[in-house]
C-alpha positions as CSV (number, residue, x, y, z in Angstrom):
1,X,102.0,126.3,60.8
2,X,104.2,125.2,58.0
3,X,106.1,122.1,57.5
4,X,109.7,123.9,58.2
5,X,108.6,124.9,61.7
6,X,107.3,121.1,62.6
7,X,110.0,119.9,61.6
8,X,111.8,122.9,63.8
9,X,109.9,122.0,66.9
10,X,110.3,118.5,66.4
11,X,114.5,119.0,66.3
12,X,114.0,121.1,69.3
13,X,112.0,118.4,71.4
14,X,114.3,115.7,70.5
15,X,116.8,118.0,71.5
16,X,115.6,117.9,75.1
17,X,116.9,114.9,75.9
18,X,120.4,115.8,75.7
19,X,120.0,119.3,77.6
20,X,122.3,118.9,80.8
21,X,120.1,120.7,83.7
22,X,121.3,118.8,86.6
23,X,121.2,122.5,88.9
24,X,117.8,124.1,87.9
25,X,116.2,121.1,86.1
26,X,114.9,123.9,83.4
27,X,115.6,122.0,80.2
28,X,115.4,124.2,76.8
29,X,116.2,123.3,73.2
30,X,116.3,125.6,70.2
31,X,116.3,124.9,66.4
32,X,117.5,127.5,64.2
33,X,117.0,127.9,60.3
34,X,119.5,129.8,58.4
35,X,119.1,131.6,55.3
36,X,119.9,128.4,53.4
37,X,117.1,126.8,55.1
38,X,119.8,124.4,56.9
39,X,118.3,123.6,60.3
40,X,120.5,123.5,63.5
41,X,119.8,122.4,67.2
42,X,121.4,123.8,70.6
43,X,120.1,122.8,74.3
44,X,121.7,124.5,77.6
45,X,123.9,123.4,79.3
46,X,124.2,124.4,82.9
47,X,127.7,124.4,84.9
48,X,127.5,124.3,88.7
49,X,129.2,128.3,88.6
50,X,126.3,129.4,86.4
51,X,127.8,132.1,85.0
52,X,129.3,129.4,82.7
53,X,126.2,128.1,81.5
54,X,125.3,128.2,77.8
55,X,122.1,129.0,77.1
56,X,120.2,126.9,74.3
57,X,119.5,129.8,71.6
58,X,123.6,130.4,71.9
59,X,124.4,126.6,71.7
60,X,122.5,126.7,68.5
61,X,124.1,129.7,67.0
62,X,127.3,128.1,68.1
63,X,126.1,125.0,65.6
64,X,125.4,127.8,62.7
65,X,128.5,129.9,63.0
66,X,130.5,126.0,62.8
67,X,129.0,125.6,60.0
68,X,129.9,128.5,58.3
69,X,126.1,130.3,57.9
70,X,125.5,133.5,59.7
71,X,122.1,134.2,59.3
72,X,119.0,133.3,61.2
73,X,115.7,133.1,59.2
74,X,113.7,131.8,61.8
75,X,113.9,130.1,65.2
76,X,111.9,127.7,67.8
77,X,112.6,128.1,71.4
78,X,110.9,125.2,73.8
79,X,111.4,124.7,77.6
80,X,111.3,120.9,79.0
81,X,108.1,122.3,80.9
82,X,106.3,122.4,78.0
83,X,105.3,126.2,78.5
84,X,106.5,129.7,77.1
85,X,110.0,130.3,77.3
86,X,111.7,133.7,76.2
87,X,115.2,134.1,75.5
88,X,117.1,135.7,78.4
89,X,118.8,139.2,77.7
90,X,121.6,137.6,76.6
91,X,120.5,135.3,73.9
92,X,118.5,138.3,72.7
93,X,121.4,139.9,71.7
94,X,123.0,136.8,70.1
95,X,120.2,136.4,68.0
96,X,119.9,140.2,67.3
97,X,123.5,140.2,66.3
98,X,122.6,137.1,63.1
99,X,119.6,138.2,62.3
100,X,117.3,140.8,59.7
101,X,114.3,142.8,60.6
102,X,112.3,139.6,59.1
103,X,113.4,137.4,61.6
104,X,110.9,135.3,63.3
105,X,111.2,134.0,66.8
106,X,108.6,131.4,67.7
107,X,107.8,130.4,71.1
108,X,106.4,127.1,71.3
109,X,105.8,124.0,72.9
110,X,106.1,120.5,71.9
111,X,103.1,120.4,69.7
112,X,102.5,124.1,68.7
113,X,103.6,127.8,68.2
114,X,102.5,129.8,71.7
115,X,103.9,133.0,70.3
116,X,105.5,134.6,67.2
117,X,107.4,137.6,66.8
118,X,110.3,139.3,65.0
119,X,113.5,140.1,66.6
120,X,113.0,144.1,67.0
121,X,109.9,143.0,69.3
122,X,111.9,140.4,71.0
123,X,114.9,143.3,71.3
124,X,113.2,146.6,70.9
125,X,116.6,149.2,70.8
126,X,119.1,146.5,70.7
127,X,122.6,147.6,71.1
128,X,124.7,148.1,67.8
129,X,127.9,149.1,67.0
């Protein structure tokens, strides 16, 4: 694991803390890195209609597109729980719609990488227009 992706999942775990989760208590961060190699946290945040509620992959693309970048290089997903956590449908799109064929999704936990892959096996067929 190299030092960009530590520091990734260390952004992400930090993140935690500020994920709002009062209705399923499922807390998730994400830590993006752009093409630039800028690095760029989101964490969900639940509303009690949940349709409302903001995933943490989008929260962090929200951060990105702020900033003015609009491509992801690379991305750490971690869940409060400490175990595997996949993007829903949703945020599989989102991140389909920033990304190139090389873009790597890891799946991890606060210490480690649980699973790597790129965004066509995340999103196999993704819509495009």
């Amino acid at each position: 694991m190299n030092e960009t992706i530590k520091q990734m999942i260390s952004h992400a775990h930090q993140a935690l803390a500020h994920s709002y989760a009062p209705y399923s208590h499922f807390t998730v961060a994400a830590c993006i890195c752009s093409e630039k190699d800028v690095l760029f946290t989101g964490v969900n945040v639940e509303n009690s209609s949940y349709g409302l509620t903001i995933c943490a992959e989008r929260s962090a693309i929200s951060q990105m597109i702020v900033s003015g970048a609009r491509q992801i290089k690379s991305i750490v997903i971690l869940a409060g729980t400490n175990e595997l956590c996949t993007p829903c449908g949703a945020c599989r799109q989102c991140i389909h719609e920033f990304s190139i064929p090389e873009t790597l999704i890891y799946l991890c936990n606060k210490e480690t990488i649980l699973k790597t892959m790129t965004i066509d096996a995340l999103l196999p067929m993704a819509f495009k227009l």
